[in-house]
N, C-alpha and C positions, 0 to 999 in steps of 0.2 A: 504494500500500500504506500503512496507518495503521502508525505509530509504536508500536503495542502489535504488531502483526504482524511489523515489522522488528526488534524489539525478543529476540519470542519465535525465530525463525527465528536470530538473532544468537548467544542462551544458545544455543540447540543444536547450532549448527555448532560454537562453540566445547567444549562437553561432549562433543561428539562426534568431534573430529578432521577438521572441514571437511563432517562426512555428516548432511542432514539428511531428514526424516519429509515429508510431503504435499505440497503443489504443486512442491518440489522436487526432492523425491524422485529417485534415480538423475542428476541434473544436477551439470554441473560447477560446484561455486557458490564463488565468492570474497568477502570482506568488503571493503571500500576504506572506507578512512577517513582522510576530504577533507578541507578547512579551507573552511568555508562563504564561499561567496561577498560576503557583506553583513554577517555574523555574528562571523566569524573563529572561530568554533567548529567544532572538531572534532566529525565526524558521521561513522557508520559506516552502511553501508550493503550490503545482501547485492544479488547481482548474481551471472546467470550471465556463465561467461566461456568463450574456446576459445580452441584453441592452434593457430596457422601458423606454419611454418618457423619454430620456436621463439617466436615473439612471443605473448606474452598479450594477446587482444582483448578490450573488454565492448561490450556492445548496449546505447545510452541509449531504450532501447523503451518505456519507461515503463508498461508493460503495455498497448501501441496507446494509450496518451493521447494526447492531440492536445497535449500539452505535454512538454516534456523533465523528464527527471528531475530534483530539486535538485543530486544529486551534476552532473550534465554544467555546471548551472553552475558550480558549484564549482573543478569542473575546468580550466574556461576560465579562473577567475579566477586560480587556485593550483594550479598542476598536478604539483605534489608532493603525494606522496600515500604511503600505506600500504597494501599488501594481503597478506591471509592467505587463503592455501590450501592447506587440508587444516593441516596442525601447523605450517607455515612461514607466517613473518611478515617481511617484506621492504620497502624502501622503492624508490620507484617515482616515474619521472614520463611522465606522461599526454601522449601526443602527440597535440594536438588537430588535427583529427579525419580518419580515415582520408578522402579522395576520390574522384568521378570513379570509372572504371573499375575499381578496388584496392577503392573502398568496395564496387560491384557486386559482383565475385566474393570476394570477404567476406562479402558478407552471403547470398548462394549458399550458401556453405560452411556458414553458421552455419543457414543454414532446412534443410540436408540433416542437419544433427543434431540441431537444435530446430524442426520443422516450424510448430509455432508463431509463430514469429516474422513467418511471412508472413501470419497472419492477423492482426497486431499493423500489421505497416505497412499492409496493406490497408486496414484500420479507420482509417487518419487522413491526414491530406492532408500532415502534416510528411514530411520524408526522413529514418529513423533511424540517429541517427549511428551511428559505429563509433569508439574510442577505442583507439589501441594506449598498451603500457602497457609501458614500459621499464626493468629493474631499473637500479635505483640501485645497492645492496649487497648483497653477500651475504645 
């Protein structure tokens, strides 16, 4: 996704209380806002996300790129992080990265409510991670 797209997607979730208009439409979408891996800049980032036995998951799907998203590096490097969803803003660290069998039915979970996702790992030869994400604070 371009920078002017993450950008507008970004203004809307936040004018809007986490709800936003076209390809996300109806999804559960969270922002995370990383500290760049090489940059040390803060970078926000939209991202759908889902919830198991209360843990907040995201998909580094990179929309089937055959490369990971900037935030997954990020996260490897700096795995404190920030995310809002819906009017809550929270801080959070990034348990890098779900595996093995846990990652398999996770990512089951995540294509039985975003069918798409399976055409995303299909389309590339990487394995897409899974990132759980564990509140820090209130």
């Amino acid at each position: 996704m371009s920078d002017d797209f993450n950008k507008q997607v970004i203004e809307e979730f936040r004018a809007n209380g986490g709800v936003v208009g076209g390809p996300f439409e109806g999804a559960a979408l969270a922002l995370l806002t990383t500290t760049g891996a090489k940059s040390g800049k803060q970078t926000t980032s939209p991202v759908m996300y889902f919830q198991d036995g209360g843990n907040i998951y995201v998909v580094a799907s990179n929309g089937g790129q055959d490369h990971h998203p900037a935030w997954y590096h990020n996260l490897r490097a700096n795995p404190a992080l920030t995310v809002e969803i819906g009017t809550e803003s929270f801080t959070a660290k990034a348990e890098l990265f779900v595996e093995g069998e846990e990652r398999d039915r996770l990512f089951a979970h995540v294509v039985s409510i975003a069918p798409g996702f399976a055409d995303y790992q299909a389309g590339t030869t990487r394995r897409i991670p899974i990132a759980a994400l564990h509140r820090t604070t209130a």
